[in-house]
C-alpha positions in Angstrom: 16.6 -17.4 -7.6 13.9 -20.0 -7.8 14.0 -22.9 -10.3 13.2 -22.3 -13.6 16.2 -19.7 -14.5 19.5 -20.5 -12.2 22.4 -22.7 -13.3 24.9 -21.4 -11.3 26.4 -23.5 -9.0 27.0 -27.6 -8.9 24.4 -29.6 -10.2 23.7 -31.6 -7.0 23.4 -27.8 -5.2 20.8 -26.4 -7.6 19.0 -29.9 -7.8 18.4 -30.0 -3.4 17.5 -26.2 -3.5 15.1 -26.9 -6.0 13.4 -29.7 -4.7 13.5 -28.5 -1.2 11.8 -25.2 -2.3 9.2 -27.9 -4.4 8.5 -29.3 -1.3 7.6 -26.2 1.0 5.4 -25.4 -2.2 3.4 -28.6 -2.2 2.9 -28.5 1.6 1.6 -25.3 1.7 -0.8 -25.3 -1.7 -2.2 -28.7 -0.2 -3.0 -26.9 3.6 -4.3 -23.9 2.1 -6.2 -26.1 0.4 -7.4 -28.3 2.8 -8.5 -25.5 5.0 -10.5 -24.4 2.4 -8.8 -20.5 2.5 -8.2 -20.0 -1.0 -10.5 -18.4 -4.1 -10.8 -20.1 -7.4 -8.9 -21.6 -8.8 -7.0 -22.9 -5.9 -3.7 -22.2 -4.6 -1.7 -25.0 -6.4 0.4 -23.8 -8.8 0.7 -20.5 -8.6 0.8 -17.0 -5.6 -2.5 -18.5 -3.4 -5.1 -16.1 -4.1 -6.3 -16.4 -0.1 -9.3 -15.6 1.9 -9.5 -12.0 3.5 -6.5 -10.8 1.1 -8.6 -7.4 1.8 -7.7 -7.3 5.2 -3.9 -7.7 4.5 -3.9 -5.1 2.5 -5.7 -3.1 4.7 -3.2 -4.1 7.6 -0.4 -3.1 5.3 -1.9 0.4 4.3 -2.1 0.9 7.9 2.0 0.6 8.3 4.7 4.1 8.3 6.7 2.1 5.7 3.0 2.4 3.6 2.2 6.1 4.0 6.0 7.3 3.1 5.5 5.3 0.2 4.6 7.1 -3.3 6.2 4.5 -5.8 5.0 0.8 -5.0 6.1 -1.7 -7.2 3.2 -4.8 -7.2 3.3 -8.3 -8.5 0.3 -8.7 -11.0 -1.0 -11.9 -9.1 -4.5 -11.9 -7.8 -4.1 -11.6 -4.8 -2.3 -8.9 -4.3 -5.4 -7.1 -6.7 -7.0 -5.5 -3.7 -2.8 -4.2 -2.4 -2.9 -2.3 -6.6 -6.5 -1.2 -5.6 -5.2 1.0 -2.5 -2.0 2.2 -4.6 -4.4 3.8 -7.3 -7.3 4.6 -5.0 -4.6 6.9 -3.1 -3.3 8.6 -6.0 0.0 7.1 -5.7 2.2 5.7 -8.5 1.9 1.6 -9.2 4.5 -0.5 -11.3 3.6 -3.9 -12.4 6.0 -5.9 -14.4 4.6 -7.2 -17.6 3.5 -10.7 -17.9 7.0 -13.1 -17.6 9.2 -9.8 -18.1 8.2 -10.4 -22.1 7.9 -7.3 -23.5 10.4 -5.2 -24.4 9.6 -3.0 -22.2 9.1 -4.9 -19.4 6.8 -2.5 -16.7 3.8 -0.5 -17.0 3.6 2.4 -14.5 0.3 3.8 -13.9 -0.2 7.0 -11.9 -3.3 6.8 -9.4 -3.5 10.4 -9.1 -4.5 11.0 -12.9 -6.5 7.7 -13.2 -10.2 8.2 -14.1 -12.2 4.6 -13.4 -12.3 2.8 -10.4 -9.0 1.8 -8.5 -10.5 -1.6 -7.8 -11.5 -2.1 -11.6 -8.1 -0.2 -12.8 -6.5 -2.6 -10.8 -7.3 -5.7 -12.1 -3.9 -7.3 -14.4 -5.6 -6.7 -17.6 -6.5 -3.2 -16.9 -2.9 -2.0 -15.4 -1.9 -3.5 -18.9 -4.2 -1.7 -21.0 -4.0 2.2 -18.8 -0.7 2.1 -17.6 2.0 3.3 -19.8 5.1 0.6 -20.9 8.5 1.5 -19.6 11.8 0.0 -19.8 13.9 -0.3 -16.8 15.9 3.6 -17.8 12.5 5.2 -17.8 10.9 3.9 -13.9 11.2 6.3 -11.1 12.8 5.0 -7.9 10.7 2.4 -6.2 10.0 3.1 -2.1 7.9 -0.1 -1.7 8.0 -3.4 -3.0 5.2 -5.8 -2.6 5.9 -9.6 -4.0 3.4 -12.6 -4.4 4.4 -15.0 -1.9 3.6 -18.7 -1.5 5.2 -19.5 1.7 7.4 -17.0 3.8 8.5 -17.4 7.5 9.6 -14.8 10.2 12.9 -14.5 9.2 11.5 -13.2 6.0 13.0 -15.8 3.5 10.5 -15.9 0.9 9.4 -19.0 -1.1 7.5 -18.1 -4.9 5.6 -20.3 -6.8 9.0 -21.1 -8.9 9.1 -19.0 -11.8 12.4 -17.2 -10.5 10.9 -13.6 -12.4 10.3 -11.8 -8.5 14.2 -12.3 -8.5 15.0 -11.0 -12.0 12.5 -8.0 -11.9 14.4 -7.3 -8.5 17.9 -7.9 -9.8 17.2 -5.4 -13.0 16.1 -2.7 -10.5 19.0 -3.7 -8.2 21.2 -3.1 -11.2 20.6 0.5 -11.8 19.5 1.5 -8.0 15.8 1.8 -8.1 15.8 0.0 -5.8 17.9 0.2 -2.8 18.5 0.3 1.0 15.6 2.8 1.5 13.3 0.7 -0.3 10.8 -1.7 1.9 9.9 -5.4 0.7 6.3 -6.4 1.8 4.3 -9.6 1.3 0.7 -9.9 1.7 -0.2 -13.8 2.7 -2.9 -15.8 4.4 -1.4 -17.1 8.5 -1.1 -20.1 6.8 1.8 -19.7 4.7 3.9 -18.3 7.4 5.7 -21.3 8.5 7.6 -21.6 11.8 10.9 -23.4 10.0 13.9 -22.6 8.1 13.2 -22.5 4.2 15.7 -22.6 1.4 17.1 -19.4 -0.6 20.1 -18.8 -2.6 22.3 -16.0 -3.4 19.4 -14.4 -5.8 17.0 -14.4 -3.1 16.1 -11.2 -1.2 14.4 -11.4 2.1 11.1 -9.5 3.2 11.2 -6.8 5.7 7.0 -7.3 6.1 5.2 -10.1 6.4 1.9 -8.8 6.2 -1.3 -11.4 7.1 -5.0 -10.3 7.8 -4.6 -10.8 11.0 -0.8 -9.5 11.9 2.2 -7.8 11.1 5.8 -9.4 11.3 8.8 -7.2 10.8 11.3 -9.6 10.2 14.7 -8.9 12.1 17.6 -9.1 9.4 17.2 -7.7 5.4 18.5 -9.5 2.5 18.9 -8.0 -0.6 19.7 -9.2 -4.0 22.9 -8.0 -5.6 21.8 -7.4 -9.1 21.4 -10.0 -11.5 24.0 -12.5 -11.3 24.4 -13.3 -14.7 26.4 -16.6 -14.1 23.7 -18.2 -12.6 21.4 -17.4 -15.5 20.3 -20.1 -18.2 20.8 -19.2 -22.3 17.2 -19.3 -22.8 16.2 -17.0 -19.8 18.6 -14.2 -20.8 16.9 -14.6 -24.2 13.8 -14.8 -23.7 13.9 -11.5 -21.5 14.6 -8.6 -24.2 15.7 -6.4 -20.9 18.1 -9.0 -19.8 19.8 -9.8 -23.6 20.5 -5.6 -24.2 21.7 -5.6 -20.5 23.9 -8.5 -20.9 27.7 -7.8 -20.4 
């Protein structure tokens, strides 16, 4: 799990993780920066919304994983915004979680094949908010495809967010009841840049990627990972509360 949620573990353990997955963070937001590949507002800080995030989705939608797909679950970051766009403009069905997993019910699902605006403009955050319909975890169909914001990844697939932990926890609830499982694909849509050539941190929350998807190539990474569930130990008081699907969950 990234930072902000996990306790589990010995203080000097969750302190290295955590400042060694700070680290990969900084150096990548600063070279993505520095190369001048990211839109406003930047990459610091948050999923990198990158140059030619188009054309990885477009590489993606081009993948067997992709057209076998009919329930894609999509981070709400921007850019994975043109990755929604495809899902909707192909009559598929798209879930989104809801903004920090807040809500009480903590998805919206929205079914491309009935929507009537624009997929790129139905897309948008906001939008998949206000069309999609709310559903708790009992009430989402199983998910095929997973695609997760990403701000650095390498080949082996290990993954590195922008720290928040909620990739892990949306995961983890799905995990839970098996909507998602072995058959389901994890995708990442990223600029080269963020694919590094070195081992990165994870812990036992962390699920690997099986595609590692860049405008310019496709990596299939050679071993999956999957989170267990959610792994309630390593989970703070205030996160389980401040997630209404986590406290009715809670054993």
């Amino acid at each position: 799990m990234d930072d902000e949620h996990r306790r589990g573990g010995p203080a000097g353990d969750r302190a290295g993780v955590g400042a060694a997955k700070h680290g990969v963070r900084r150096r990548v937001w600063e070279r993505l920066d520095e190369l001048r590949v990211t839109r406003f507002p930047g990459a610091y800080g948050r999923i990198p919304n990158f140059v030619d995030a188009e054309r990885a989705a477009a590489a993606l939608a081009q993948v067997p994983e992709w057209a076998a797909a009919r329930v894609v679950k999509v981070n709400p970051d921007a850019p994975q915004l043109p990755v929604r766009s495809r899902v909707l403009a192909q009559g598929r069905v798209l879930v989104m979680p809801a903004p920090r997993l807040a809500a009480e019910e903590p998805f919206v699902v929205l079914d491309g094949a009935s929507l009537e605006e624009a997929p790129r403009r139905a897309a948008a955050k906001e939008r998949v908010l206000e069309l999609g319909t709310p559903a708790g975890v009992a009430e989402l169909p199983h998910v095929d495809l997973v695609v997760c914001g990403t701000v650095a990844v390498n080949r082996a697939g290990v993954r590195v967010g922008k720290g928040g932990g909620f990739s892990d926890i949306e995961y983890g609830l799905l995990a839970d009841v098996g909507l998602v499982d072995e058959r389901t694909v994890v995708a990442t849509t990223v600029h080269g840049a963020q694919v590094l050539d070195e081992e990165l941190p994870e812990t036992a929350h962390d699920f690997r990627v099986d595609l590692v998807v860049t405008p310019d190539e496709v990596i299939r990474t050679p071993e999956r990972r999957r989170s267990p569930g959610i792994l309630w130990q390593d989970l703070t008081e205030d996160t389980i509360a401040s997630i209404p699907a986590l406290a009715r969950r809670r054993p």
